[in-house]
N, C-alpha and C positions, 0 to 999 in steps of 0.2 A: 708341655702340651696338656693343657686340661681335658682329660675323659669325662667331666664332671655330669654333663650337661644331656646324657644319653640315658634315654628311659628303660630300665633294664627291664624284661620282661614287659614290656610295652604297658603299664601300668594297670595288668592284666591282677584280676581277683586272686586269693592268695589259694583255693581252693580249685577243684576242677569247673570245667565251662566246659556245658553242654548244649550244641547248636542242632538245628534245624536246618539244612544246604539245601537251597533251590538252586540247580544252575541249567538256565534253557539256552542253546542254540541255536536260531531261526536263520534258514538258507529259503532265499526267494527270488529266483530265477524268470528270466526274461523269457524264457523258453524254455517245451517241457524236457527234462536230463532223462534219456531211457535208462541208463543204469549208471551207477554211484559205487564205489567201494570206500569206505571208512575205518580213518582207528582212533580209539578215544582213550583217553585217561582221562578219567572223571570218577573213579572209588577212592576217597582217602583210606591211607595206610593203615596198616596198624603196626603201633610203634610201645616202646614202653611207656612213653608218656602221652598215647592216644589209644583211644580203643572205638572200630569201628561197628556201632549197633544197630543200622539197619542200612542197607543200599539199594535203588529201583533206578534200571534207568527206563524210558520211552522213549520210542525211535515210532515217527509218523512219515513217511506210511509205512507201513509192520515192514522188516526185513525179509529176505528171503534165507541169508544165510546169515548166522550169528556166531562166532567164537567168541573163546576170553581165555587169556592166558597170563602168564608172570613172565615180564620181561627181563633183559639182562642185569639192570638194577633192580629187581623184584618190585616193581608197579604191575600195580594190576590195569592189565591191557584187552580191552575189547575192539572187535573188529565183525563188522558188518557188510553188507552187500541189499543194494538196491534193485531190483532189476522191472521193474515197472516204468512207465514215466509218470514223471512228478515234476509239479512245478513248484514247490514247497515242500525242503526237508527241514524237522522239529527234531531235537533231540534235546531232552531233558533225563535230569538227574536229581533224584531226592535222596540224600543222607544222612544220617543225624548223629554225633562222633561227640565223644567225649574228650575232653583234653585237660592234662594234669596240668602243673606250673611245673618249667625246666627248673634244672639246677641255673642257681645265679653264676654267670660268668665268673665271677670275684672269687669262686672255689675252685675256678680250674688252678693247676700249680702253675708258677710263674715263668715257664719256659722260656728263654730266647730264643726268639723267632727263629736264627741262624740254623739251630740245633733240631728244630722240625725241619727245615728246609734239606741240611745235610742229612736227617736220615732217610727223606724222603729219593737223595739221591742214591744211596748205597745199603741200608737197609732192605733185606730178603723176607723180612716175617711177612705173614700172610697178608695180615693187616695193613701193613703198611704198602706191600703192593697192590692193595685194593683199593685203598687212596694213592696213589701214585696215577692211574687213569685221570687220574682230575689234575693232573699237572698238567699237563698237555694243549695245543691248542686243539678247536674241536671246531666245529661247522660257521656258528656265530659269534665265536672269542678267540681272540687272536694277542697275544704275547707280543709286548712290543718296549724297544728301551727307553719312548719316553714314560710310558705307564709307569714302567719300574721306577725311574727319576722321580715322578709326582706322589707313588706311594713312599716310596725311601722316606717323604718330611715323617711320614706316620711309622715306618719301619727302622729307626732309628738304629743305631748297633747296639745289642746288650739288650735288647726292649723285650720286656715280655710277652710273647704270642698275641694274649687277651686283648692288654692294653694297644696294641699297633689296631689290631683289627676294628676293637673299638673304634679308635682314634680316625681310621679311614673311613668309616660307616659312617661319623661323623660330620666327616669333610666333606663327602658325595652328597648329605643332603643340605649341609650350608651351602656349598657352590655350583648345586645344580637344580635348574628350577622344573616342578611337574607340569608338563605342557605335552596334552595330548595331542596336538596336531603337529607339535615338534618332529616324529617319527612312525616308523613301519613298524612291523615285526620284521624286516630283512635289513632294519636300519645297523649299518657295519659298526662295532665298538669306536673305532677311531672317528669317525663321523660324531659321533654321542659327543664323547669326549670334547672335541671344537664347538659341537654345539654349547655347551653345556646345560641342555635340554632334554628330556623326555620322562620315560615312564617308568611303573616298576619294572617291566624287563627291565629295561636300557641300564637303569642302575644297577640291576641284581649283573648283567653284562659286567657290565663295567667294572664292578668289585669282583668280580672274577678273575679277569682280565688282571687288572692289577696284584690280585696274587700268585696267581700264576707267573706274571710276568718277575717276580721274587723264586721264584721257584716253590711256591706253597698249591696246597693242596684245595681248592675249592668246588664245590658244585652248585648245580642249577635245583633249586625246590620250587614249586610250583603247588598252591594252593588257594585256600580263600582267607576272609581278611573281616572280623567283627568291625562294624566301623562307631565304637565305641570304647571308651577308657574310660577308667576311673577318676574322679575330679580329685586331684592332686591335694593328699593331707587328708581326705576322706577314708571312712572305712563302713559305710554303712552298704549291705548287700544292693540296692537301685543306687547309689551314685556316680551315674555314668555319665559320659556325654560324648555327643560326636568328636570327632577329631582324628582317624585313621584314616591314611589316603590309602584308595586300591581296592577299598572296599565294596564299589559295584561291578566290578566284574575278576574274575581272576586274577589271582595276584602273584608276586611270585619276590621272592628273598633268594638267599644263598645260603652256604653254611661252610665256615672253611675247619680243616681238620688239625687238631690239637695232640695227633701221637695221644698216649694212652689216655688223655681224657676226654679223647673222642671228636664230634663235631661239635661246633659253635654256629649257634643260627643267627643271623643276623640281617636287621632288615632298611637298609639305605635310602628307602622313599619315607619311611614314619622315623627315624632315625636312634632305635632302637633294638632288641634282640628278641626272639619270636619267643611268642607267650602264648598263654593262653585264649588273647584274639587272635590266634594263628592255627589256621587246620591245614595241614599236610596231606595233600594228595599224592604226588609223586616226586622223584628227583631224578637228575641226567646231569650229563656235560652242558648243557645249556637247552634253551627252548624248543629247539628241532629234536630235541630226543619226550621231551612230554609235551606237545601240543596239547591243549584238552580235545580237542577234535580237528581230526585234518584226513584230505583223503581225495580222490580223485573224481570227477565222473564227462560225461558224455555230453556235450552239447552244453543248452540250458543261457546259453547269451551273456545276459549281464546277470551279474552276480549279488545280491544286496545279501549281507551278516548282520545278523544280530545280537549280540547277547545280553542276557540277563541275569544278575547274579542274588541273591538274598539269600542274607544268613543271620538266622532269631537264632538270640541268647533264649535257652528255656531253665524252667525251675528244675 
């Protein structure tokens, strides 16, 4: 099985990339909502190979009430309250995040998949039961024997963690096409799967699903997406060009876990590993755990969403 053909680090600058995030969501309502309660994730993290240097959000019309906290997978989580009526809610987010180049997959050590899998089942250390939550089925991913049959071509016996992952990462974007009218956000994994259509969720889903369904360790990441890469055999600081799918509105990859060489990010709509056109916002079991903004309110009729998302490379 050839892994040849996977852009490792998304063909991202061999130095750090530091972006500019706009991300607005416009709620506009048939009817005025007298009161609204919301929670967001919209702060990218800070990781060892991110560091976050400035964040603002705006909420129109001003809240009444505002917290913010760190959730169980430590994302930074805010949550507001509306109590006016409104026939238009805006909430926007500016921040501006640096981001280093990961480690090249090809350094993780050559594990057989088996051997994460079995420790994941018996294995007490800390670590390893803190990835163990990500084996699990969870709200919008579900574990199932033909999944396991269709990754098994990429999970082969004796195969190295890296390479199988790769290798699936691969498959979900040759045999599945990006089609936004394809699907929901409540569109069920197995559904995707027959289709073999949809989005970056659906795929970042789907490659979950599938290792889970092996017994491995993966989780849901949710952030934003450069929609720019380097023109292939270049090395000049501007030669970029478009070419990243996901990159106008939130986007969202996976990362499955490699026992002591940690996670593997990996991204099945651009069919690559997350680099530095990749900013981390937050991570869960799947999408219901980091919505960027989701939340309840009063009335208000027909419902119209908006978003918009832009993210400038700066010097």
């Amino acid at each position: 099985m050839t892994i040849a053909t996977i852009r490792a680090g998304n063909g991202s600058p061999p130095g750090p990339a530091r972006y500019d995030v706009r991300h607005t969501t416009t709620y506009a309502y048939s009817e005025a909502v007298p009161v609204c309660h919301n929670e967001i994730h919209l702060v990218p993290r800070e990781l060892p190979t991110q560091r976050l240097l400035s964040s603002f959000i705006a909420v129109e019309p001003p809240p009444a009430h505002v917290a913010t906290h760190v959730d169980y997978f430590g994302n930074a989580t805010g949550v507001f309250s509306i109590d006016e009526p409104h026939e238009r809610l805006v909430v926007t987010s500016t921040s501006r995040v640096e981001v280093d180049p990961p480690r090249e997959w090809t350094a993780c050590r050559p594990i057989p998949w088996e051997h994460l899998r079995d420790r994941l089942r018996h294995d007490t250390a800390p670590a390893t039961l803190e990835a163990r939550q990500f084996t699990d089925d969870s709200p919008l991913v579900r574990a199932s024997a033909e999944l396991a049959a269709w990754a098994g071509e990429s999970f082969t016996p004796g195969r190295p963690w890296t390479e199988a992952v790769i290798d699936l990462t691969r498959r979900i974007h040759r045999d599945f096409a990006y089609d936004s009218a394809a699907t929901t956000t409540g569109t069920p994994v197995d559904e995707v799967f027959a289709l073999r259509r949809g989005v970056c969720q659906d795929f970042a889903h789907l490659q979950i699903a599938c290792l889970r369904s092996l017994g491995l360790a993966a989780r849901y990441v949710s952030g934003y997406l450069s929609n720019e890469r380097r023109v292939q055999g270049s090395t000049g600081e501007g030669d970029f060009e478009a070419g990243m799918v996901g990159a106008d509105a939130s986007h969202a990859w996976l990362a499955c876990w490699g026992g002591d060489d940690g996670w593997l990010d990996v991204d099945p709509t651009n069919d690559c590993t997350a680099g530095t056109l990749h900013v981390t916002v937050a991570w869960g079991r799947d999408y219901a755990d980091v919505s960027p903004v989701k939340g309840v309110c009063v009335g208000g009729g027909r419902h119209d969403i908006r978003v918009a998302v832009h993210v400038t490379r700066i010097a």
